[in-house]
C-alpha positions in Angstrom: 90.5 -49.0 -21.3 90.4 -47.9 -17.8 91.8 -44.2 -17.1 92.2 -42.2 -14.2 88.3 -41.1 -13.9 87.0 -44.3 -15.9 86.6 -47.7 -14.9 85.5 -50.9 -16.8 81.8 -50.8 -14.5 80.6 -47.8 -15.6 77.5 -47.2 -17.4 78.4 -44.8 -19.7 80.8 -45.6 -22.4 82.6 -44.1 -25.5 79.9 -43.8 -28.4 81.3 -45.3 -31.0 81.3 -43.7 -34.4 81.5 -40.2 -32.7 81.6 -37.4 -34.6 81.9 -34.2 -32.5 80.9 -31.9 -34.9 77.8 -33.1 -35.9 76.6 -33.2 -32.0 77.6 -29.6 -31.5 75.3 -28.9 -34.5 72.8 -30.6 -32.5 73.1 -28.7 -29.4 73.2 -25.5 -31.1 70.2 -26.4 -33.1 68.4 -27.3 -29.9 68.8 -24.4 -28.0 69.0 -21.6 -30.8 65.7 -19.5 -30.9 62.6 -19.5 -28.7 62.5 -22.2 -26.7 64.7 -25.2 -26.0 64.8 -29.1 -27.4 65.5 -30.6 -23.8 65.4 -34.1 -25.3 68.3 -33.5 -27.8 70.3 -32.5 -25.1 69.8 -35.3 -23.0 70.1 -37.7 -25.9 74.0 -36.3 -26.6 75.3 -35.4 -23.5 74.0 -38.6 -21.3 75.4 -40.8 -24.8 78.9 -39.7 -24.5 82.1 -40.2 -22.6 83.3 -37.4 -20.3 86.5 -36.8 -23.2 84.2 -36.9 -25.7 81.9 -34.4 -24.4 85.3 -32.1 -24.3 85.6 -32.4 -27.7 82.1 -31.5 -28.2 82.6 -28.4 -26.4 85.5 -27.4 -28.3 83.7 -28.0 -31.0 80.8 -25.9 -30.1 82.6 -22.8 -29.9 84.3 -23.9 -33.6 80.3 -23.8 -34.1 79.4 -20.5 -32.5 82.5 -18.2 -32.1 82.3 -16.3 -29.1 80.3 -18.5 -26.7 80.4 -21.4 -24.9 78.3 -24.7 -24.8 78.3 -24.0 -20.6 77.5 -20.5 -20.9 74.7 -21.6 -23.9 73.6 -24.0 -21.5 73.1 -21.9 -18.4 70.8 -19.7 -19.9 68.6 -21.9 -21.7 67.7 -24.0 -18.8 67.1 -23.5 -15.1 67.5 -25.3 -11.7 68.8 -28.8 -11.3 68.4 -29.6 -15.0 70.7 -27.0 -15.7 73.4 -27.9 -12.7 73.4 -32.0 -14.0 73.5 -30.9 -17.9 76.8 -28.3 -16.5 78.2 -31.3 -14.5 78.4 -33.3 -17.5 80.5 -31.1 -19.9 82.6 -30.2 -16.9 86.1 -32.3 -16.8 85.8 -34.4 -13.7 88.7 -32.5 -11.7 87.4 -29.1 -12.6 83.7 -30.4 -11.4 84.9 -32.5 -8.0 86.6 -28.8 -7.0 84.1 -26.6 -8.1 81.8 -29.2 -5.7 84.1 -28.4 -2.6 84.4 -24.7 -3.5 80.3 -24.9 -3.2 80.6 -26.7 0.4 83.0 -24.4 1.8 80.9 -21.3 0.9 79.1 -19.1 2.6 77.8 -19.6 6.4 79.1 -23.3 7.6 80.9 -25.8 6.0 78.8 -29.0 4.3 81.2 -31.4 5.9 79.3 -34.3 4.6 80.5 -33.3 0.9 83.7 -33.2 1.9 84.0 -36.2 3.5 82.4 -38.6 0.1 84.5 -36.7 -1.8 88.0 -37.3 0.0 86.9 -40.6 1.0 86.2 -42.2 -2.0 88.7 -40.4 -4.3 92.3 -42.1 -4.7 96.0 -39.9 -4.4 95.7 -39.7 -8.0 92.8 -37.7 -8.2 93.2 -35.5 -5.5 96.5 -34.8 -7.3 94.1 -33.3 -10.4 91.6 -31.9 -7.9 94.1 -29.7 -6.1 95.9 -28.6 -9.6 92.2 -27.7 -10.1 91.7 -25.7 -7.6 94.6 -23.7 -7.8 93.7 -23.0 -11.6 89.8 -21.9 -10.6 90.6 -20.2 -7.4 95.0 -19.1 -7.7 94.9 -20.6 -3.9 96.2 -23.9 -2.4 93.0 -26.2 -1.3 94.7 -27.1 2.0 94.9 -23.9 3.0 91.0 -23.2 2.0 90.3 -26.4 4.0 92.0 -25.2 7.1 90.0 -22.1 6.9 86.7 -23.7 7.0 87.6 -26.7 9.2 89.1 -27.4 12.8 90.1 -30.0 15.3 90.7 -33.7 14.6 88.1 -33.8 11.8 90.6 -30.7 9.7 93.9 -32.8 10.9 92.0 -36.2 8.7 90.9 -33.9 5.9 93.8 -32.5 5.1 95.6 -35.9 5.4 93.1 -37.2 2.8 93.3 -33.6 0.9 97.3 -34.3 0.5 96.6 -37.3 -1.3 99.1 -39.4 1.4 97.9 -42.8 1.7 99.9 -45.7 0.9 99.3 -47.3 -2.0 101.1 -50.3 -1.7 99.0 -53.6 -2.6 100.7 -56.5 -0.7 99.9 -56.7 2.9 101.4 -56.9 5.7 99.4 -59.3 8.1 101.7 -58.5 11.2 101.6 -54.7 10.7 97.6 -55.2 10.6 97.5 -57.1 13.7 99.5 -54.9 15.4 97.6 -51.3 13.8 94.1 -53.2 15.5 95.7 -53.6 18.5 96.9 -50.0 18.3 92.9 -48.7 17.2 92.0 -51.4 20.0 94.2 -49.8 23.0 93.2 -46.3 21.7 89.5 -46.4 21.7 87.7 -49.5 23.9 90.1 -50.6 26.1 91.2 -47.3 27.6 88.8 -44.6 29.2 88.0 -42.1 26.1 90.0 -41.8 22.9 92.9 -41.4 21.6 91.5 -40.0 18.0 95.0 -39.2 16.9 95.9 -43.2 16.5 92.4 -44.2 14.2 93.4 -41.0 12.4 97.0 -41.9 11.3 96.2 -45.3 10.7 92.7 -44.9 8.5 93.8 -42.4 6.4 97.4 -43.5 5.3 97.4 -47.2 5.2 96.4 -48.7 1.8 93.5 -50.3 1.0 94.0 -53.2 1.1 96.1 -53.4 4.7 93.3 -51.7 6.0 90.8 -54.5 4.9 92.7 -56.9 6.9 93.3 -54.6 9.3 89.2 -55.0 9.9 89.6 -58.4 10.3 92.3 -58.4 13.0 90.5 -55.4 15.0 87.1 -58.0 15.1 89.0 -60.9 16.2 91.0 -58.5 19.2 87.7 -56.7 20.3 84.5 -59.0 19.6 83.3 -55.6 17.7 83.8 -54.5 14.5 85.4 -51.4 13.9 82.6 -49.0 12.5 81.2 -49.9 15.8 83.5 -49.1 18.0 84.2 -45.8 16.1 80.5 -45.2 16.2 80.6 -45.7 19.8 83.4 -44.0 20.9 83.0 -40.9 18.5 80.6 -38.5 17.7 80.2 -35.3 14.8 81.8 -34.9 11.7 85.3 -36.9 12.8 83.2 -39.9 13.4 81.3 -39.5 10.0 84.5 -39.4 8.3 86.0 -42.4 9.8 83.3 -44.5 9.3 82.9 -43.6 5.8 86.8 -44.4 5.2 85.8 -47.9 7.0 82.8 -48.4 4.6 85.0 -46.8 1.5 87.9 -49.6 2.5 84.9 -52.5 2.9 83.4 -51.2 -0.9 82.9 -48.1 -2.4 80.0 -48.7 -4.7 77.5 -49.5 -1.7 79.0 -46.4 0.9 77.8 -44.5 -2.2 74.8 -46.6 -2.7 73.6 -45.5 1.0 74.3 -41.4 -0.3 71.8 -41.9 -2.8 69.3 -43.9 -0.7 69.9 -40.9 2.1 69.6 -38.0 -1.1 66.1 -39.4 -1.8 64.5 -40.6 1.1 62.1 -38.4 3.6 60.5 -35.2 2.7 63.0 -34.1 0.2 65.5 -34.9 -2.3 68.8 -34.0 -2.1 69.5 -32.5 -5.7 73.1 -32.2 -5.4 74.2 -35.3 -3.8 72.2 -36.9 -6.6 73.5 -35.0 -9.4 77.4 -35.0 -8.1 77.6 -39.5 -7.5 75.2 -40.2 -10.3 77.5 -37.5 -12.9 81.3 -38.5 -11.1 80.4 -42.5 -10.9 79.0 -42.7 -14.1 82.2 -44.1 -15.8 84.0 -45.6 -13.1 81.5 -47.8 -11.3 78.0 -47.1 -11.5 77.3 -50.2 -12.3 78.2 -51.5 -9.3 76.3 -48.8 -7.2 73.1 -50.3 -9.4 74.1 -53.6 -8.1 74.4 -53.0 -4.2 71.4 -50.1 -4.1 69.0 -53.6 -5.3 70.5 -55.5 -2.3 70.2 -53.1 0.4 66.8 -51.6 -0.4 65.4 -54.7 -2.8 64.1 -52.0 -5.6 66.4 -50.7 -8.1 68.2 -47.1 -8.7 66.1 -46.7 -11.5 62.7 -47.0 -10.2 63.7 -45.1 -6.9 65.1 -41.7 -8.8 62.1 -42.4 -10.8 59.5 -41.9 -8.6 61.2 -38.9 -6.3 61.4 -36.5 -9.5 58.3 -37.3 -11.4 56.1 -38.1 -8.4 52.8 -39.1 -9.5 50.0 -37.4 -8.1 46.7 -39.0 -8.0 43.2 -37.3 -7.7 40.9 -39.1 -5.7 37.1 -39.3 -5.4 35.2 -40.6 -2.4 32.0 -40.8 -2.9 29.5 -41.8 0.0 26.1 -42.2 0.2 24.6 -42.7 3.9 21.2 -44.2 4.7 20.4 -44.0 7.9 17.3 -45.6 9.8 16.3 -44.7 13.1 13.8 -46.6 14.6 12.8 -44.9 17.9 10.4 -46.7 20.2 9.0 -44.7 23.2 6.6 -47.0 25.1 4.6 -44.7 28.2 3.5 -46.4 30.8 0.6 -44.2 32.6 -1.1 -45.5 35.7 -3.8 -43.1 36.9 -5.0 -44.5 40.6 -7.5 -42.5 41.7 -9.0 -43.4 45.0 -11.8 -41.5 46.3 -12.8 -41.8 50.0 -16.5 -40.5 50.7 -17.2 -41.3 54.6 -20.6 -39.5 55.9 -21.4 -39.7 59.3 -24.9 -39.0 60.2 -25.5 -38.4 63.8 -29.4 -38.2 63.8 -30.9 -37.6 67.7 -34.5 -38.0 67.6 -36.8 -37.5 70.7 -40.3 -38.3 70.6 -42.2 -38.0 74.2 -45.6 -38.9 73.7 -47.9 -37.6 76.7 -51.0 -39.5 77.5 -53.5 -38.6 79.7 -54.2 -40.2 82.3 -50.1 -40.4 82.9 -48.5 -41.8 80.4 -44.7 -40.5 78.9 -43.6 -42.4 76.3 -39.8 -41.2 75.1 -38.2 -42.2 71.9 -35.0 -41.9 71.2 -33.2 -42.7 67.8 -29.1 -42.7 66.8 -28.2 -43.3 63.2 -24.7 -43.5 62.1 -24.2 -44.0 58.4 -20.1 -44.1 57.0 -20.1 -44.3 52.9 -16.7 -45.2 51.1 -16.0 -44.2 47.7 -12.6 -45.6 46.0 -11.7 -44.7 42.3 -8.4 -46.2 40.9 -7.6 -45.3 37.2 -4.6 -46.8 35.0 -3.4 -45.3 31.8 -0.9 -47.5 29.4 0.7 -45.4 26.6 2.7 -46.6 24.0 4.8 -44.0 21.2 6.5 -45.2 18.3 7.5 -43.1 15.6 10.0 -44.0 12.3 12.8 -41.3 11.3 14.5 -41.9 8.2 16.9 -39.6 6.7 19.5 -39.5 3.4 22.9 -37.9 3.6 24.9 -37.6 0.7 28.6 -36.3 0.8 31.1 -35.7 -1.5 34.8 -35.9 -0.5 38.0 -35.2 -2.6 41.1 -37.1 -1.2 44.5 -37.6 -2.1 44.5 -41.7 -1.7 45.4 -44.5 -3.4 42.8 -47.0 -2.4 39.6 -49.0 -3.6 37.4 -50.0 -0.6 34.1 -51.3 -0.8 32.5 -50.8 3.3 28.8 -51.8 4.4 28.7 -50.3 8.1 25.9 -51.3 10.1 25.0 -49.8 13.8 22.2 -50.6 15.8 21.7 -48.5 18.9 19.4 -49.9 21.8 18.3 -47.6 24.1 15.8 -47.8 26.8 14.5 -45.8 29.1 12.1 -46.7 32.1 10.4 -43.3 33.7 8.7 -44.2 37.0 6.5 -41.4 38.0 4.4 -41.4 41.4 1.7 -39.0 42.7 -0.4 -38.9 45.0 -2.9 -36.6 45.9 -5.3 -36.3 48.7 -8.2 -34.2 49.3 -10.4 -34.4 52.4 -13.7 -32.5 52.2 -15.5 -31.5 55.3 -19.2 -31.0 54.8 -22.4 -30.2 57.3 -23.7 -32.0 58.8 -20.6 -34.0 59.3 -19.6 -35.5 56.0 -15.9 -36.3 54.8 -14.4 -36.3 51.0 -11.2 -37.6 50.5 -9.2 -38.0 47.7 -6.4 -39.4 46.9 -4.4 -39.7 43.3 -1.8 -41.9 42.5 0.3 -41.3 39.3 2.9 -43.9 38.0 4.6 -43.3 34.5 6.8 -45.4 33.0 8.5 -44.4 29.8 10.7 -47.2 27.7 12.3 -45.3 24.7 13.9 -47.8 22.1 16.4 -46.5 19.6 18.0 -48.4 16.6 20.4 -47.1 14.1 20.9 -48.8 11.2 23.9 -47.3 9.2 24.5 -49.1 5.3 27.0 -46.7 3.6 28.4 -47.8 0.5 32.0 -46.6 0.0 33.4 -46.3 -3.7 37.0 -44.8 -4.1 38.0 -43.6 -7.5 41.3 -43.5 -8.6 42.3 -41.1 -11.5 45.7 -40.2 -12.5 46.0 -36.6 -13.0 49.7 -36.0 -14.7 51.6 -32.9 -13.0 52.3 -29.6 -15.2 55.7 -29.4 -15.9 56.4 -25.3 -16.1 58.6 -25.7 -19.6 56.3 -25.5 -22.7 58.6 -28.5 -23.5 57.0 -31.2 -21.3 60.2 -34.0 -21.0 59.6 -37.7 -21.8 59.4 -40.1 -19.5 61.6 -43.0 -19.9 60.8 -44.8 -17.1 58.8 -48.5 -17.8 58.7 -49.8 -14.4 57.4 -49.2 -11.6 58.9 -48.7 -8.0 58.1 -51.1 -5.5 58.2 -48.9 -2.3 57.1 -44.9 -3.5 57.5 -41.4 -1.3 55.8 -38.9 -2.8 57.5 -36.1 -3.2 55.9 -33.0 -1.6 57.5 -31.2 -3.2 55.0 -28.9 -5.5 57.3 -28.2 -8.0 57.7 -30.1 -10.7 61.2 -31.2 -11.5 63.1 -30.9 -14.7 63.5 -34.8 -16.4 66.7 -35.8 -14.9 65.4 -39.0 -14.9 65.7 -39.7 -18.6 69.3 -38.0 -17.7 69.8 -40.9 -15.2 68.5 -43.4 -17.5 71.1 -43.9 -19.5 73.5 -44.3 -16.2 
């Protein structure tokens, strides 16, 4: 039967055959002497109803006069283990006011707590929460939350905080079609916002006249009203409304989207986890299941799964490269070598030849003589040598991937040297004779290079399971696995809340 902090969706139900003696036994058992059975405790407290978990603890100190089963608990296990196993022998009240005590401490307020809490809690519990408060604190919550908050945002969260809004169940359809009109006249239609009028309406009309309330705000402004609110809005005010707005439209998938948010990026949000998962578990968890699968298509499960035991993976790459480098160097050497020998002989010869009686006989002789001499010499070179060379590497990754590559570069490269000289030497000898020399010098240099590069890539995927700093390692209950995994960077290992969560 449905109570005031159960519901008929929630995942955790009455054991049956419950015998709170016998499990505060248990728990003692577990955590008496060195070291502590972490799997007994998970097995009784995630097995049993919030009131029966009150008898247990009554029954603990029946067990073991002079302590408590909170107390035993806080100092036999550590971090967020210990905050979810607290959470779940805390009465729901006590545990929803010790949450806000937490958001208001210290430097800042964490609005956002405030605002799941008062937005998804009905008059009834706030009731309890604020007879909680006073008990745990001897001061009135209002008057804490007026402290630590201010503006428009305090004036809604102290409306909420009061436990004021209507809880009548028929609805009125001309009250809603005139409260959208209002919301319409008070936000789009007028130049900024009147945040007084979404105020007064969103946090005291009931449920349900607020669901057709949506309906008649669409219709007036072609918008729907998260929108506009988003639009016209802006820091922790607008959060709030629109969480009211999702909260009217359903609960279970407004807190659906606080888990998504808790787990997603770098970090999880321990405490955002710990507070739905331990405060929805009997009322509708169930139904948060149901609509985390339809917005993000993987289940709760699998998701809280893989962000506190993250699986880490050691990877091997290894890579053998065998390169071939085929260099061709083709010279081109032309020698010309021409040699010009011209000798000019310039020979006189007079021969007078005197006869008696008179005769004078003259001779006369010119001789020119020009010799040419031309040497041309060409020298064709061609180089080819073979490099090959081996590299092995070795290379430790964090990857999950198999890959088989064959890579293959060939590199053409040519080069063309063109080299001229010329040389010329002119000799002057005596009698008249003329050496010249000339030298012409043409190189040509075509260099050829081909890389050939065949690696063969081989990844090697080995699980290596992280250490968990308990001497108790915790089981994992978790069979399946999640479609769409962040890894948690995180490099400490987290306690098993998961097998907590399984049984939610």
């Amino acid at each position: 039967m449905a109570t005031l902090w159960t519901g008929e969706r929630g995942s955790i139900k009455p054991k049956a055959d419950f015998n709170a003696k016998d499990d505060a036994v248990a728990l003692r058992k577990a955590m008496k002497g060195l070291g502590t059975n972490e799997k007994t405790l998970i097995d009784v407290l995630t097995q049993r109803s919030s009131g029966q978990r009150q008898l247990i603890c009554k029954a603990y100190q029946e067990e073991a006069p002079g302590k408590t089963l909170v107390e035993d608990l806080e100092g036999d296990t550590h971090g967020h283990f210990e905050d979810l196993l607290v959470a779940l022998v805390t009465p729901p009240a006590i545990y929803d006011c010790q949450e806000i005590t937490k958001a208001m401490k210290g430097v800042g307020t964490k609005d956002s707590v405030l605002i799941e809490i008062f937005a998804t809690r009905s008059n009834k519990q706030m009731k309890e929460i604020s007879d909680a408060y006073i008990k745990q604190t001897e001061k009135k919550l209002t008057l804490d939350l007026k402290k630590e908050t201010s503006g428009e945002f305090a004036k809604a969260i102290l409306i909420l905080a009061e436990g004021k809004r209507d809880e009548n169940t028929h609805v009125d359809a001309a009250k809603a079609k005139e409260d959208a009109k209002t919301l319409y006249n008070a936000g789009e239609k007028k130049w900024g916002t009147d945040e007084s009028k979404f105020i007064d309406i969103l946090c005291q009309r009931s449920i349900p006249q607020l669901r057709q309330t949506l309906v008649e705000y669409k219709t007036i402004s072609g918008k729907s009203l998260q929108e506009s609110i988003e639009g016209e809005m802006s820091g922790d005010l607008e959060e709030l409304l629109v969480a009211i707005v999702k909260c009217v439209k359903n609960v279970p998938a407004y807190l659906a989207e606080r888990l998504h948010q808790g787990m997603k990026g770098g970090g999880t949000d321990e405490c955002t986890l710990n507070r739905i998962m331990v405060s929805r578990s009997e009322i509708d968890m169930l139904d948060i299941r149901a609509e985390f699968k339809k917005l993000y298509s993987y289940s709760l499960h699998s998701a809280i799964e893989v962000r506190l035991h993250p699986l880490t993976f050691t990877l091997t790459l290894t890579l053998n490269l065998t390169p071939t480098l085929a260099l061709t160097l083709t010279l081109n050497f032309t020698l010309t070598l021409t040699l010009a020998l011209t000798l000019t002989l310039n020979l006189t010869l007079t021969f007078t030849l005197t006869l008696t009686p008179t005769l004078a006989l003259t001779l006369t002789l010119n001789l020119t003589l020009t010799f040419t001499l031309a040497l041309t010499l060409t020298l064709n070179l061609t180089l080819t040598p073979t490099l090959a060379v081996t590299l092995t590497l070795t290379l430790t990754l964090a990857l999950t991937l198999t890959l088989n590559l064959t890579l293959t570069l060939t590199l053409a490269l040519t080069l063309t040297l063109t080299l001229t000289l010329a040389l010329s030497l002119i000799l002057t000898l005596t009698p008249t004779l003329t050496l010249t020399f000339a030298l012409t010098l043409t190189l040509t240099l075509t260099l050829t290079l081909t890389l050939t590069l065949t690696p063969t890539l081989t990844l090697t995927l080995t699980q290596t399971p992280t250490p968990h700093p308990n001497p108790h390692p915790h089981p994992s209950p978790y069979p399946y696995p999640h479609p769409n995994p962040h890894p948690n960077p995180n490099p400490y290992p987290k306690p098993d809340r998961d097998k907590v969560f399984s049984h939610y």
